[in-house]
N, C-alpha and C positions, 0 to 999 in steps of 0.2 A: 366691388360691383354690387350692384342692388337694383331689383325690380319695383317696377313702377305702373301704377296703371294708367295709361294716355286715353285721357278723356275729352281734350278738345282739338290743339292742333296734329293729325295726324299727317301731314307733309315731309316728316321726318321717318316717321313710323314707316309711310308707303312709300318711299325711295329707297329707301331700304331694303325690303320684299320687293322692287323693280328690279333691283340691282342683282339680287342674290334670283330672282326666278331666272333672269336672261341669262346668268353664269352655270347655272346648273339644270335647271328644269326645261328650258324651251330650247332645248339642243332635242327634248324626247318630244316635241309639237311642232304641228303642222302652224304654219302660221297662220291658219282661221285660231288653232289653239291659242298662239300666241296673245292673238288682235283681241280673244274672248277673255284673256285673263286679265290684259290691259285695261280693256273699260269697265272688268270688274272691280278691279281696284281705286279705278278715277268715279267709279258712283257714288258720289258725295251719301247720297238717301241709302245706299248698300250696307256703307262703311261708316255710316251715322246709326245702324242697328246692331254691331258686333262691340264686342268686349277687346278692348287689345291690351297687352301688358309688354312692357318690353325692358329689356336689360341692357342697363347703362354700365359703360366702364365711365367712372368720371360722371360728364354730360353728354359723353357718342353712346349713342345707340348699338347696339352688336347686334339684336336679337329681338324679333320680336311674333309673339302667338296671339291668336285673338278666335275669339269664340263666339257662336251662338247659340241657338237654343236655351236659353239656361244657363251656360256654359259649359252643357253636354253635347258639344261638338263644334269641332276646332276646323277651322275656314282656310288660315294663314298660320303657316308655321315656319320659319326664317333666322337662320341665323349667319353673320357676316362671313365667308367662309373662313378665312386667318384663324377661326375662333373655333371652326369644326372641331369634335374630339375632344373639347375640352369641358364638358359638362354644363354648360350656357346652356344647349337645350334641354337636358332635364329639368335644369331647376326654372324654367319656363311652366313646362309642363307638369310639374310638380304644384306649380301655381294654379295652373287649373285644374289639378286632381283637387286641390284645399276647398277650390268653388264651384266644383260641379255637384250639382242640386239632381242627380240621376244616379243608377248603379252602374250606366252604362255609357262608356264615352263613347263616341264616331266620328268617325273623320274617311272622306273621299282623297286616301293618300295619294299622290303624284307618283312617277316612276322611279323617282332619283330617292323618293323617301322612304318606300315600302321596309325599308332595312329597319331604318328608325325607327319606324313604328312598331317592328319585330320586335328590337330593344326595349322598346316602353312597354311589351307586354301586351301590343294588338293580335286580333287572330284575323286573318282574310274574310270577310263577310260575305263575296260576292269573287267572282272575275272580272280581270280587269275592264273597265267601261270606255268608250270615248262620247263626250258630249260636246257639241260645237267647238271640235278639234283639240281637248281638253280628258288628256289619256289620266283616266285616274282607277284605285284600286277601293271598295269600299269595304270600310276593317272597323273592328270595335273592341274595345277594351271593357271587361264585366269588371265592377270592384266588387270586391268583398267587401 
């Protein structure tokens, strides 16, 4: 397996993060949430300003994170679920700890994620928020 950073077609990248938010994530949204996270992902100009990296078994995709700011703060974090628990998401995220240019990650975690981002070491920033139907928690990770 080995990470990769997807710089031009990402059609593969965002079918992906479709697949894995409608299995896990938009069972916790309202479907204004749902509608809101769809055309976030289909905006060409949105998804043309983040960093994405994703982890190929072979040439399939499993996994894939992507970031902005700097790449201190993570947007999309997804991994195929078959592949859950097996360390794919760390060593994503591991990838953006190598290229974050801050002492301070963020991310506006989802309901289903909150765990995971416990694991990687986030602390709750705020209570949980809803924005145009889009339940999320905002958490941040300090590096040393």
């Amino acid at each position: 397996m080995q990470i990769k950073e997807i710089k031009n077609d990402l059609s593969e990248a965002l079918d992906l993060v479709w697949r894995v938010f409608l299995e896990y994530e938009a069972p916790f949204y309202t479907d204004e949430g749902i509608d809101t996270f769809h055309k976030f992902i289909m905006d060409k100009e949105k998804m043309s300003t983040l960093t994405f990296y994703g982890m190929y078994d072979n040439e399939k995709i499993i996994g894939v994170i992507a970031t902005r700011n700097k790449g201190n703060h993570i947007t999309l974090f997804f991994v195929e679920g078959k592949y859950h628990k097996n360390g794919i998401g760390r060593k994503l995220f591991e990838k953006v700890l190598k290229n974050a240019t801050s002492k301070v990650i963020t991310v506006n975690s989802s309901v289903y994620a909150v765990e995971v981002y416990h694991k990687l070491g986030f602390i709750d920033d705020d209570t949980e928020k809803v924005d145009n139907g889009i339940r999320f928690t905002p958490m941040k990770l300090i590096l040393k």
